[in-house]
N, C-alpha and C positions, 0 to 999 in steps of 0.2 A: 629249117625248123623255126627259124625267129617268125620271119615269117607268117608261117600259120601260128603263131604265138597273138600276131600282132592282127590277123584276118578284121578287118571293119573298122580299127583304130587309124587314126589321123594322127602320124607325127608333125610340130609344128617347132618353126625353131624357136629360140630363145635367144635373140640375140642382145643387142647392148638397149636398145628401144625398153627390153621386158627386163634385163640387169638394173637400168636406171629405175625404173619402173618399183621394184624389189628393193631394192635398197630406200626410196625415198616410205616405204610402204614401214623399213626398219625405224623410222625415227618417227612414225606413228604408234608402233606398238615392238619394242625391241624383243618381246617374251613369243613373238610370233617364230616358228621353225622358217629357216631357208626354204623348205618344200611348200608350206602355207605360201609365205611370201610370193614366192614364185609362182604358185596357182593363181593366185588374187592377182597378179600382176598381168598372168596372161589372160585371166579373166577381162581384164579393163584394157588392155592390149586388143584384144580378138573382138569385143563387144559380145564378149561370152557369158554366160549365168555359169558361175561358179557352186558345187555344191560341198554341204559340209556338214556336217555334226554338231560343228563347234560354234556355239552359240554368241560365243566372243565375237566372233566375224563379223555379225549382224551390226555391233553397236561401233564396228571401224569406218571414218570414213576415207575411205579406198578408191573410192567411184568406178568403183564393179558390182555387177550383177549380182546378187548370192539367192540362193536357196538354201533353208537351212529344212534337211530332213531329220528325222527323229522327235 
């Protein structure tokens, strides 16, 4: 069932590379959630375009890709 939950999605790990990554992104901006953090990180990890909402993102320098929709 997961599975077909997960059908076209890419799991990618998260390991100490994207932990370090994460935490150094906390003493950028501390009001950022763990889940932010961690996208931003795999974003700049992966040489991925992160996307978001959150317009805050825009003005971090993180040195990841963003797309901000909305």
């Amino acid at each position: 069932m997961l599975a077909a939950l997960l059908a076209g999605v890419d799991l990618v790990p998260f390991g100490r590379a994207e932990s370090e990554a994460a935490a150094s992104i906390a003493k950028i901006n501390a009001a950022l959630s763990l889940g932010d953090r961690a996208c931003l990180a795999l974003a700049k990890t992966l040489d991925a375009t992160a996307w978001t909402t959150d317009k805050i993102w825009a003005k971090l320098p993180v040195g990841a890709m963003l797309e901000v929709i909305r």
